[in-house]
N, C-alpha and C positions, 0 to 999 in steps of 0.2 A: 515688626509686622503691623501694618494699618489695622482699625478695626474692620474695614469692610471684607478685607483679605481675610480674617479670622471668619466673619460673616459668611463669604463664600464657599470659604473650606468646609466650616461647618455643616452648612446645608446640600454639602455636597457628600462627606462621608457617611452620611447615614443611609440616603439612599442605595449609596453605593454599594456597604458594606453589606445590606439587606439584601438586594438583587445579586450579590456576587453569590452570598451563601444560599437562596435561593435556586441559584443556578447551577448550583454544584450539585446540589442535593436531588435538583428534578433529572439534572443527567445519570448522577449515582444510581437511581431509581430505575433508568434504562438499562446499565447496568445488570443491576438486582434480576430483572424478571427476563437477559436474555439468557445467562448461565444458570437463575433457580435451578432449572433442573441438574444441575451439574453440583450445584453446595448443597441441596438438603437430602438429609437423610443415608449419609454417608458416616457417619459416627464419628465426624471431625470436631475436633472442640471448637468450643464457642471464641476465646480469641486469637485460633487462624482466621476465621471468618470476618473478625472485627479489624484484624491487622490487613485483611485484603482488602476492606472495604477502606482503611486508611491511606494505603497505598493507593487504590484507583484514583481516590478523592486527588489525589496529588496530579494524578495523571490530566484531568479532566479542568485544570486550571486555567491553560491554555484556549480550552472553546469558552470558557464560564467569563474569563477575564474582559476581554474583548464586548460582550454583550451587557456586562455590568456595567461596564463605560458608555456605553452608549445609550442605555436606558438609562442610569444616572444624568449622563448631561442633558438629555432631555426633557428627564423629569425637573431637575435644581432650572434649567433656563427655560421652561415653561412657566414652573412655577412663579419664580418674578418676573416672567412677564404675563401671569393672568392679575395676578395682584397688583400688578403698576410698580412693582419694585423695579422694574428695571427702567424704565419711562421714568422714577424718580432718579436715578442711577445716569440718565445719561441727562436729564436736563440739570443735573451738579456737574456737567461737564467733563464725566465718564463716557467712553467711546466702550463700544463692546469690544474691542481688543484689550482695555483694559481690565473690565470685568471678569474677561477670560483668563488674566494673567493668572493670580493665582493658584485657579483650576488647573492652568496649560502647564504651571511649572514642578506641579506633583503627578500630573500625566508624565513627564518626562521622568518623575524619576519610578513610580509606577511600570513605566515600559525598560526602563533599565534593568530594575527590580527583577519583570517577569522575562528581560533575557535572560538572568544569572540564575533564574529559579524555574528556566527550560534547561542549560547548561548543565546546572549541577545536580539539580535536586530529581527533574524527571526523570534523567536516564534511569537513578537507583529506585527508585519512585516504580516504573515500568517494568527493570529488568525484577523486583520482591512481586509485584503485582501476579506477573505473567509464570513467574516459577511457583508461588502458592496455589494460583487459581490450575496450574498444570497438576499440580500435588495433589490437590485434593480432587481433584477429576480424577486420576488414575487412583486413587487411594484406593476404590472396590470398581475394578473397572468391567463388574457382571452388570452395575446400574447403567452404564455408561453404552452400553451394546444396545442401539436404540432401531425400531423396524425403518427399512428402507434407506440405511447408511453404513457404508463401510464403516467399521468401525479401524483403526490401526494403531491403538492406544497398547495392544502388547506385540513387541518388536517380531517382525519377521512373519506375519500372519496378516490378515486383513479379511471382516468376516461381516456377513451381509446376512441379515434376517428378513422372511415377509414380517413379521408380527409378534406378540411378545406377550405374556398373558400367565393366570395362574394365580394364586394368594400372594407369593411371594415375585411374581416377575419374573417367573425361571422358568418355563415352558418357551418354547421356541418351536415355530413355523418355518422351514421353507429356509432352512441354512445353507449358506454357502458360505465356504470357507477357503482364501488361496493362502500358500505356503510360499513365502521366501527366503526360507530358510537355508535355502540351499546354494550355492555359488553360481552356480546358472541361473537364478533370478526366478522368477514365477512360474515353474515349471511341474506344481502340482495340486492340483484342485481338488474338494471333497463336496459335494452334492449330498443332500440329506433332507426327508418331507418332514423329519420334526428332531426335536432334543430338548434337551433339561441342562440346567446349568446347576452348579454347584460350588462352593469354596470349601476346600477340605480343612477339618477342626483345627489344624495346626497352622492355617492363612496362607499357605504358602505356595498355595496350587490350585488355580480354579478349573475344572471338570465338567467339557460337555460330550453329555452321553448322544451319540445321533443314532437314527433308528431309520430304514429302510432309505441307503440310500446305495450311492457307491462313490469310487474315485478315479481320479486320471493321475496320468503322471508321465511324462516325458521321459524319452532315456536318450541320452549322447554317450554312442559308441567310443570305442577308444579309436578304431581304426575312418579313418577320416570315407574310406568308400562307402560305408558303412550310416552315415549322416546323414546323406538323400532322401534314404529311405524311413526317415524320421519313425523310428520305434517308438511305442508306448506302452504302458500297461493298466491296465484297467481292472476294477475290480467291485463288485458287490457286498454289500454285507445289510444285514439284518440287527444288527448292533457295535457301536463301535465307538472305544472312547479318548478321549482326546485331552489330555493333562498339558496348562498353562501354567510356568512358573512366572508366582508374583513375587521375586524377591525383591524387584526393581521400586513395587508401588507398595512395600510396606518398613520403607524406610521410617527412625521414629520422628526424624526433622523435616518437618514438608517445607521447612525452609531451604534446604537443602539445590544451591543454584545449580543453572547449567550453562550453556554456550551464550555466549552475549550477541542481541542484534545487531541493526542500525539505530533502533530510538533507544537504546540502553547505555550509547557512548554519546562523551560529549563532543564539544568543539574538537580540541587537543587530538582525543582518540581516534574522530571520525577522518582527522586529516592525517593519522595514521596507519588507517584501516584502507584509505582509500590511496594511499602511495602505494604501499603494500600488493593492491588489489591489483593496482597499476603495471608495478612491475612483475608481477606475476602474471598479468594477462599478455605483458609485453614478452617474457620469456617463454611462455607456449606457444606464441604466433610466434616469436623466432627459433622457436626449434620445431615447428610444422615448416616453417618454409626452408630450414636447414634440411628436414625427409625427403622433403619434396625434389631437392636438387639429388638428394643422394640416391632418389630412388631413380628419378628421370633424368639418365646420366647416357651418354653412349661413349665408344669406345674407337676411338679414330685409328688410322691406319696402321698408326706403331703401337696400338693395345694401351695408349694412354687413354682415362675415364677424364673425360668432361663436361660441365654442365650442359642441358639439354637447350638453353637459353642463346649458348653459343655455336648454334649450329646455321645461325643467319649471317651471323659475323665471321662464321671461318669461310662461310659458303660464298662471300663475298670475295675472299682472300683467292690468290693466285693458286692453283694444287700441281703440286711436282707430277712428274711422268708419271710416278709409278699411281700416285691418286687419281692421274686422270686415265691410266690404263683401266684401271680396276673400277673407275664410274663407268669407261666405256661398255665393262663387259657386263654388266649391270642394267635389269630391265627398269622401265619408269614405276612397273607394278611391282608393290612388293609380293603377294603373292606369288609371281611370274618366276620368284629368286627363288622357289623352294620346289619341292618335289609335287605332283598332283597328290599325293596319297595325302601328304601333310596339310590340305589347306583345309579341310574339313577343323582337323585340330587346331590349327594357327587361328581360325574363327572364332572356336569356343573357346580359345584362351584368351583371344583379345576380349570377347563380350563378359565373361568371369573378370575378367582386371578390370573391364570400365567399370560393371555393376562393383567391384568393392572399391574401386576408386570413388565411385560415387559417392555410397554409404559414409568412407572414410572422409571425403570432403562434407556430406551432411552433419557425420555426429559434430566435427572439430566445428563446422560453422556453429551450428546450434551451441554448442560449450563457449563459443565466446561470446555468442550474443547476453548466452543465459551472466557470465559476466560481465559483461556491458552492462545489464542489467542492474546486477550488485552494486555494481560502482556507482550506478546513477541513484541508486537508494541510498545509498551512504550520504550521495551531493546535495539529495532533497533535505534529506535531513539536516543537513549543514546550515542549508539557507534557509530551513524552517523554521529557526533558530531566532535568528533575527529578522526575518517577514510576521513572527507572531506575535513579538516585541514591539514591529513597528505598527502595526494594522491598531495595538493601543492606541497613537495619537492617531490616526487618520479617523477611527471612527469618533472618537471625541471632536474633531473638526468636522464632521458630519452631524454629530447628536447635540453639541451647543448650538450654533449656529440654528437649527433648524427647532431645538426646543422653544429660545427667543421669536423665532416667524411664527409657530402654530400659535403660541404664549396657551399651554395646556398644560396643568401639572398636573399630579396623580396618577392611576394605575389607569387609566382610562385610556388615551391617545395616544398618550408615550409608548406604552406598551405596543399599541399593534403599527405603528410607523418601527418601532424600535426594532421589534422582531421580524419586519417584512424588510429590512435593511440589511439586517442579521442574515436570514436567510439566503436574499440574493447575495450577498457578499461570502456567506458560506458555503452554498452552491458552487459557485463560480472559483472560488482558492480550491473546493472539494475539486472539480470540473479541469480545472489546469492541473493542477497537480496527476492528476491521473493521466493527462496527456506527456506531462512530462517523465510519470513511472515508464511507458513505453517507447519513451525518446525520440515520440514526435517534437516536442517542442523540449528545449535545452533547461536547465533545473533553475536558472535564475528568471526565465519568462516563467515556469511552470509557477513559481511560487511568489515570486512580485506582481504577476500583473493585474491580480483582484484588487492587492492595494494602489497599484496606478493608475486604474478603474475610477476607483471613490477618492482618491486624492482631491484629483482636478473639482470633483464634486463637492468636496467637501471646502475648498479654497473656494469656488464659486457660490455658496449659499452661503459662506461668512462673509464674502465682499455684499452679496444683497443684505444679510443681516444688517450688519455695520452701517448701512445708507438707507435704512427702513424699506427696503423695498416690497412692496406687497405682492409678494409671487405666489401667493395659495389664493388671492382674492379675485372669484370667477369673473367677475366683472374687467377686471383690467383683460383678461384675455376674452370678453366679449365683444370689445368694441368696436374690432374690426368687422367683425359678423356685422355688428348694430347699423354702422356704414354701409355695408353691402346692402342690406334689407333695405335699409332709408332709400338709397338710391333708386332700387326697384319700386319700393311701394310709390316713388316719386314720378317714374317713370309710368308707372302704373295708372297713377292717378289725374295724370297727363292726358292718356291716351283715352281714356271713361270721360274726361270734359271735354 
């Protein structure tokens, strides 16, 4: 290795290594103060806290890495160019593709790096994160019961406070409480103007007492006549108490995992997860369209059942005597074919079949879209992968290039060019991506095309670099104006002699 290569490395890992862990540590901090209220004062020890904050730190490498690049190269190729290092640098007959080299060839392995350290290391990284920070939120989850939010942190319940107040935070406004506890789904509600929380001495039951309220409750009959008329029962009380078991949130290992995401698997997994997904979605669409035949079937003249599909194609077909005796006797209405008393009934039973035909074609749509869904979370995630890998070199072909044109080093320029780059470029991968979560746009535009955005840009300010072009200097883009005016004031000046 040359000494200028040592030269360049140099002045480049220091900034670099500075703004990365700067930028780790200002995002941690966002972090910190949106859950505070979730980590303190729950009587967690101090290194699950330390082990969560380890873990996030991990998670957060991905937005950190990216912007350290970019404000590094800006800073190191400002800096020799406000010193005239780089102006000595190229008149020894270095081009700036040179200077760049061996910057460009520890960016590459840099983006390798933080693919295999998206790959491997985030998933476990994400999935320790999101199971501690879950742990210690439910650890005492009377703190967690916050005014004007469901709260559904203990299973089968979900409970809505106005207000929350007292020495200890246990006084309660304006509760509501629904029960899903039961197999029919949310079918009983409890109303109450106040109550008191409690965790009984042995942990294992927290205890809210409610006071002037009452409740609802649904009943489904056994006998189906009987459902119409949708029963309920209701009732009052003046005190009434309600016991939550916490065996769930006083496990003694908060490390303790549970069900894995999409950002929890890597490469391997996600393309496992998503075959899976696949032929699972593929085997409930074909056994909704196998229902669908077997439900919408009729039964031709000899009592054999046939698909409802093939009633254009037999009707096409030639019909023996006896099928065309028995069309003839046959009116065009169907109605016409039954008795008058029945049509009133034949009515309501066709309008009952379409409405649950409806329903039943609603939920199945909405179940696959909600899988379409999964699947496409799984694919974001895939190409996440290596779009956050790649956006490493693109913005270094953005931040060198463009450090050499201002020639500004320090915390001064770099920074707000750096960060207003960063941003638009964040915005916008934030912006696709979300178009691609709802499958407007497909998971590889969702997630490339911010860096096919700044690509072209960033090849475009390294060709002006490299040929000294002066593209920030006001004056080169004045002087078509300068022309314009001259003309006028000329014309001007003309027409006054």
């Amino acid at each position: 290795m040359k000494i200028i290569d040592r030269f360049l490395l140099r002045s480049f890992f220091r900034p670099f290594i500075i703004t990365f862990l700067v930028m780790v540590i200002f995002l941690l901090m966002q972090f910190v103060w949106k859950y505070i209220d979730d980590l303190v004062g729950r009587g967690v020890e101090w290194y699950y806290i330390a082990e969560l904050l380890f873990y996030t730190s991990a998670t957060l490498v991905p937005m950190a890495l990216p912007l350290a690049v970019l404000l590094s190269s800006i800073m190191v190729l400002g800096t020799l160019g406000e010193n005239y290092e780089l102006a000595a640098m190229k008149s020894s007959g270095l081009s700036l593709m040179r200077v760049m080299r061996p910057i460009f060839v520890f960016i590459c392995f840099l983006a390798v790096g933080a693919f295999l350290f998206g790959n491997y290391v985030i998933p476990i990284a994400n999935l320790h994160s999101e199971t501690l920070r879950r742990n210690i939120t439910n650890k005492k989850p009377a703190l967690s019961i916050r005014p004007g939010i469901f709260y559904t942190g203990i299973e089968g319940y979900s409970i809505k406070i106005a207000d929350k107040y007292g020495p200890d935070q246990n006084l309660l406004d304006e509760v509501l409480i629904y029960d899903h506890t039961q197999a029919n789904g949310n079918s009983k509600v409890i109303v109450a103007d106040s109550g008191k929380m409690r965790v009984t001495d042995d942990k294992q039951f927290l205890e809210i007492t409610l006071y002037d309220g009452h409740s609802y409750e649904d009943l489904i009959p056994q006998k189906r006549k009987d459902r119409d008329n949708k029963p309920f029962v209701t009732s009052a009380f003046e005190e009434s108490l309600i016991r939550f078991n916490l065996d769930d949130f006083q496990s003694g290992d908060l490390r303790k995992t549970g069900r894995k995401e999409f950002d929890m698997l890597n490469v391997r997994q996600l393309d496992e997860a998503v075959d899976s997904l696949n032929d699972r979605l593929a085997e409930l669409q074909g056994s909704f369209a196998q229902q669908m035949v077997d439900k919408y079937a009729y039964k031709d003249l000899n009592g054999n059942k046939q698909p409802v599909y093939k009633v254009m194609d037999d009707s096409a077909a030639t019909p023996s005597l006896d099928t065309a005796a028995h069309q003839a006797a046959m009116s065009d209405s169907i109605l016409q074919n039954f008795e008058g008393s029945l049509h009133t009934r034949i009515l309501q039973n066709s309008m009952r079949i379409a409405r649950g035909n409806r329903a039943y074609f609603t939920n199945a749509s909405a179940q696959y879209n909600w899988r379409k869904l999964v699947i496409t979370r799984h694919v974001l995630e895939w190409q996440k992968k290596f779009s956050v890998a790649f956006s490493v070199i693109v913005l270094f072909f953005v931040g060198a290039p463009l450090g050499a044109i201002i020639r500004k080093g320090g915390m001064g320029m770099p920074v707000v060019v750096s960060v207003f780059i960063f941003i638009v470029h964040h915005v916008t991968s934030f912006s696709f991506e979300k178009l691609g979560r709802f499958m407007y746009w497909s998971p590889f535009q969702a997630m490339w095309t911010a860096n096919f955005i700044l690509l072209p840009i960033g090849l475009w300010l390294t060709y002006k670099s490299a040929t000294d072009s002066v593209i920030f200097n006001i004056e080169v883009y004045m002087k078509p104006f300068q022309k314009i005016s001259e003309i006028f004031a000329a014309r001007f000046k003309k027409k006054t002699t």
